[in-house]
VOPAGU-2260 file (C-alpha; in pm, 1 decimal, decimal comma):
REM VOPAGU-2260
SITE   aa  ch    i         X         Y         Z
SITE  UNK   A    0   -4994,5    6382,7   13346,0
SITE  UNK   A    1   -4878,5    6086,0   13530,1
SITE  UNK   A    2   -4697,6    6105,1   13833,4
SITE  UNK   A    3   -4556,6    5800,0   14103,5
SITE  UNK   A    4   -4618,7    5880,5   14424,9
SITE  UNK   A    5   -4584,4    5648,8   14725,3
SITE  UNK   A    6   -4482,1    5361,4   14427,5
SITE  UNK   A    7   -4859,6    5417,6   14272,2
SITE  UNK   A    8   -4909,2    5565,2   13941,7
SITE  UNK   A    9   -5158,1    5841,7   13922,0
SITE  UNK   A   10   -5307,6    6017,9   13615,1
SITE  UNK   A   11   -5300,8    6385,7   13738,2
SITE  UNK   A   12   -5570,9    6638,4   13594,1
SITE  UNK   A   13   -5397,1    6970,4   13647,5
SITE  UNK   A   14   -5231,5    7263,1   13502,0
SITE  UNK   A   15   -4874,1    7162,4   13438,3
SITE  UNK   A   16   -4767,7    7452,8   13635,7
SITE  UNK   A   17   -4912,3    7312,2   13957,9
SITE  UNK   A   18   -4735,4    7348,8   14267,9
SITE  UNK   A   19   -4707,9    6919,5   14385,9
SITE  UNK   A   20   -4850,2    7036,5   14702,3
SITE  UNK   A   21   -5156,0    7102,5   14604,9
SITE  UNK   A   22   -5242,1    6777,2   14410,9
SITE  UNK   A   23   -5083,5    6568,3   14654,2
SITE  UNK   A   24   -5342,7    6753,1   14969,4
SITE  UNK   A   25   -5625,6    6846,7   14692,1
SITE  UNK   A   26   -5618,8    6544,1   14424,3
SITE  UNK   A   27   -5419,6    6233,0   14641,2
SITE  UNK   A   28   -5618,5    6356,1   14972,8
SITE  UNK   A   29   -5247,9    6262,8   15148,9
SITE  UNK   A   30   -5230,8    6567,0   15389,6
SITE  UNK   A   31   -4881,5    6511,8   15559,5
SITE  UNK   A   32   -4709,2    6741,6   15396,3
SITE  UNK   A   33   -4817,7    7067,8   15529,6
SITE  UNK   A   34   -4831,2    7454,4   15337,8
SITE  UNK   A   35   -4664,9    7690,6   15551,6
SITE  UNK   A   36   -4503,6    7946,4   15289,6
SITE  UNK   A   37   -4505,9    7855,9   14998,4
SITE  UNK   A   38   -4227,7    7970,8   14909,0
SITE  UNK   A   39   -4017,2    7677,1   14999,5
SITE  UNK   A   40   -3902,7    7853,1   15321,2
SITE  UNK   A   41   -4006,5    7668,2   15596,4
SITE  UNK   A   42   -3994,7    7330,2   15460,2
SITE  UNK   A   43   -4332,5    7198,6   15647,3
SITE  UNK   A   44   -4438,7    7087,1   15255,7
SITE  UNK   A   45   -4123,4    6919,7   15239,5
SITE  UNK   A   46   -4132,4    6505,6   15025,8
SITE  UNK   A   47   -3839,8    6345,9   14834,1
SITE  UNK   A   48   -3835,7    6329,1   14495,1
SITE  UNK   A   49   -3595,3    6067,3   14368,8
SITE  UNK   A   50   -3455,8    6029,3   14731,9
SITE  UNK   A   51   -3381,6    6408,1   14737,9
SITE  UNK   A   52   -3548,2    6652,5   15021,0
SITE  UNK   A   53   -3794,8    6874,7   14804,3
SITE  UNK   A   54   -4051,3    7157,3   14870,6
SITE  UNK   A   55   -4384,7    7071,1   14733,8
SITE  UNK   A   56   -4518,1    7396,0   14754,6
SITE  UNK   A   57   -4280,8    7570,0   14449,0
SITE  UNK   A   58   -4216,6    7249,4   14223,2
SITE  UNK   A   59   -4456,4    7223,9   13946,3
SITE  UNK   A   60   -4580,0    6885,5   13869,7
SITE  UNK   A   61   -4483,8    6927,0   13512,9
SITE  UNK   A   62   -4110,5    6895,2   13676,1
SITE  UNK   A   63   -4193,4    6529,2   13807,8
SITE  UNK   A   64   -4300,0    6346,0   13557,5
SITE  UNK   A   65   -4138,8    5963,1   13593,6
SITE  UNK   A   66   -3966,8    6091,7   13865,2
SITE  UNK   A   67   -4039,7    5885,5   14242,5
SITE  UNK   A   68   -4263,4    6142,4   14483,3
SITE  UNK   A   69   -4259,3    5961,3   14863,9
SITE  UNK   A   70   -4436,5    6149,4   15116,9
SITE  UNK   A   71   -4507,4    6046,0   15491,9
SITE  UNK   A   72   -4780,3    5846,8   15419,4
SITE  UNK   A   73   -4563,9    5654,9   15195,3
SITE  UNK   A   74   -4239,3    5531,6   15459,5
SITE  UNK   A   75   -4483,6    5361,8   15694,8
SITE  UNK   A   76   -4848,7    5300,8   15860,0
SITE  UNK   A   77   -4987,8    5353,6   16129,6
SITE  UNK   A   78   -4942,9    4945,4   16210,0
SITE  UNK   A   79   -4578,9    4904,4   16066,1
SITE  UNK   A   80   -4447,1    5263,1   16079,3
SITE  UNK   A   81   -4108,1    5365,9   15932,1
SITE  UNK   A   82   -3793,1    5416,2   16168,8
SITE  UNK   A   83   -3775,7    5750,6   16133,2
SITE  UNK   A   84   -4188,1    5769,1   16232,6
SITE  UNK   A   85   -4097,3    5501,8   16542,1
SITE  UNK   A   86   -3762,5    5748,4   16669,4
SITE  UNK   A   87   -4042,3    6063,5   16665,3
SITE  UNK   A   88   -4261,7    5885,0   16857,4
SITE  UNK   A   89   -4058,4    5794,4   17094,8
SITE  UNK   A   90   -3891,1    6111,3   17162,9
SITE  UNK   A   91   -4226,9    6312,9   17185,6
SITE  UNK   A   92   -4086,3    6521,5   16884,1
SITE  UNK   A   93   -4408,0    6703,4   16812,7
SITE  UNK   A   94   -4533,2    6987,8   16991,6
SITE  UNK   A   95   -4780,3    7147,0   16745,6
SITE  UNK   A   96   -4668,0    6885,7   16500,8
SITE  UNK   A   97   -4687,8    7125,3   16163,3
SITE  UNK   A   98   -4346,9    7079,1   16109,8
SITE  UNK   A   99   -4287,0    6703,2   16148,5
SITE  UNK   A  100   -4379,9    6531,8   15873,8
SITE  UNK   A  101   -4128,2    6796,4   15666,6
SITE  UNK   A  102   -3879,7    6750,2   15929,3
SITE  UNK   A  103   -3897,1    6368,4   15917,4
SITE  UNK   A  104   -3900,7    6358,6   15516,7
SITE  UNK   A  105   -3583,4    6572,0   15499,2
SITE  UNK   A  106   -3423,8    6362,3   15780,1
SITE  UNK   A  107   -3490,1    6026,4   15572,0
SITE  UNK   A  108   -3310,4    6172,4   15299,7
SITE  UNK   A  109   -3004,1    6273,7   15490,9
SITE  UNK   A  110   -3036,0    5904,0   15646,2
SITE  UNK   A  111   -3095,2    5725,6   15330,1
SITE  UNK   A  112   -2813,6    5856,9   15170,0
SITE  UNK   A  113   -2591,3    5833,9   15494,5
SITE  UNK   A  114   -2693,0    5619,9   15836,3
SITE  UNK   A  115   -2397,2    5727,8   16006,3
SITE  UNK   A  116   -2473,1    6119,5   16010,2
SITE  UNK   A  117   -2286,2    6289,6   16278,8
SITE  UNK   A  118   -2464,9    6567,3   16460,7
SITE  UNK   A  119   -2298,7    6829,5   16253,4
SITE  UNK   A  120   -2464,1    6660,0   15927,3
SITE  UNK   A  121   -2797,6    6612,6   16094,8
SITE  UNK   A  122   -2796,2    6991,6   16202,5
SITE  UNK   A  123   -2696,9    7068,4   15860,1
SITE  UNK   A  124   -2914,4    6869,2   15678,5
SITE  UNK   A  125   -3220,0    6992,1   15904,3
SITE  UNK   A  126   -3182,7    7364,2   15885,4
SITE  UNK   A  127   -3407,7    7441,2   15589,2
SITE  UNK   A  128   -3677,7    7341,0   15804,8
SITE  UNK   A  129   -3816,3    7579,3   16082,5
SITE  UNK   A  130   -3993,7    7503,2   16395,5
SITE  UNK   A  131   -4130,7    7764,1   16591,9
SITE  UNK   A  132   -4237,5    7542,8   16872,2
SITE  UNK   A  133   -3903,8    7498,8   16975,8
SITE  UNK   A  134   -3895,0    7112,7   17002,7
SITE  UNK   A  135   -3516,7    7091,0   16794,8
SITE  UNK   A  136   -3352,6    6888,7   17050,7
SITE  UNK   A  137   -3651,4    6679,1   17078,8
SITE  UNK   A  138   -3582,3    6630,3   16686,0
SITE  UNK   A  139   -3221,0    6592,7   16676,0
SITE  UNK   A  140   -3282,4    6305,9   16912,4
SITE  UNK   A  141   -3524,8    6172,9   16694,0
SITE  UNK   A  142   -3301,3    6167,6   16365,4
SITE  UNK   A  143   -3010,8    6028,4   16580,4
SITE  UNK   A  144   -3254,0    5770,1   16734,1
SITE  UNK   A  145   -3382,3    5655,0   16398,7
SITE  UNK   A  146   -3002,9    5650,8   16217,2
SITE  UNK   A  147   -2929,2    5401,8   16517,7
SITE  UNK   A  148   -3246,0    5201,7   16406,9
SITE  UNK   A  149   -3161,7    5220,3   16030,2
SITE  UNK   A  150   -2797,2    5112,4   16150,4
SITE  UNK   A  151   -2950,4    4817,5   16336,5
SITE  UNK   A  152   -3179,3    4723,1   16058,8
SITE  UNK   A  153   -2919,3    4722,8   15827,5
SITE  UNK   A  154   -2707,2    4455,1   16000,9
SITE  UNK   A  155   -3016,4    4243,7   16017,8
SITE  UNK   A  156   -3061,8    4252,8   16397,2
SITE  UNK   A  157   -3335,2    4307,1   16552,3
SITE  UNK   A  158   -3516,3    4657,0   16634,7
């Protein structure tokens, strides 16, 4: 089975009926996205799959094929990290840091789709992820942070 994921095309040797999360951690070795469930509860699995916030851990790869799979790894590096990665930084949104990368993958969605989300959106967009830390203001600047960088980007100023 072939699969795209971060914009590379992979020739997957699994059962059909694998969940993506475990060939992205198992066969990809790209270990963002976390299990926590697996039931596609908590949303620390959490990619986009054709721009659209999905949980790894219950969609079968055999549901992906020539579809686009971007996890963490694949918005930024370390040297050039995405906006979203930059705004989590900054505001120390990580306390144990399980839920992150699921929380920042569902926020790029929401901010892909709109850069101007309101608080209300954000809130709403957010809340299939859980974080038991407690860090949610911490996050909701984050998202708000990085929709103010997208914002920028997009009228070509600089960040």
């Amino acid at each position: 089975m072939k699969l795209n994921v971060n914009g590379q095309p992979h020739d997957i040797d699994a059962d059909p009926r694998t969940p993506l999360l475990y060939v992205l951690r198992g066969d990809l070795q790209l270990n963002a996205a976390k299990f926590g469930c697996g039931l596609g509860q908590c949303g620390a699995c959490t990619v986009l799959v054709d721009g659209e916030a999905t949980f790894s851990c219950v969609t079968p790869i055999l549901a992906l094929e020539g579809k686009g799979i971007v996890t963490l790894e694949g918005l930024g590096s370390n040297d050039h990290p995405a906006p979203i990665q930059r705004a989590f930084i900054a505001e120390q949104a990580a306390q144990c840091g399980y839920c992150i990368a699921g929380m920042m993958m569902r926020a790029q969605a929401l901010l892909q789709k709109n850069p101007h989300a309101g608080d209300a959106e954000i809130r709403a967009a957010l809340e299939p992820n859980l974080c038991r830390c407690g860090t949610h203001m911490r996050i909701l600047r984050a998202v708000r942070r990085a929709a103010q960088m997208m914002q920028t980007a997009q009228a070509g100023e600089p960040q």
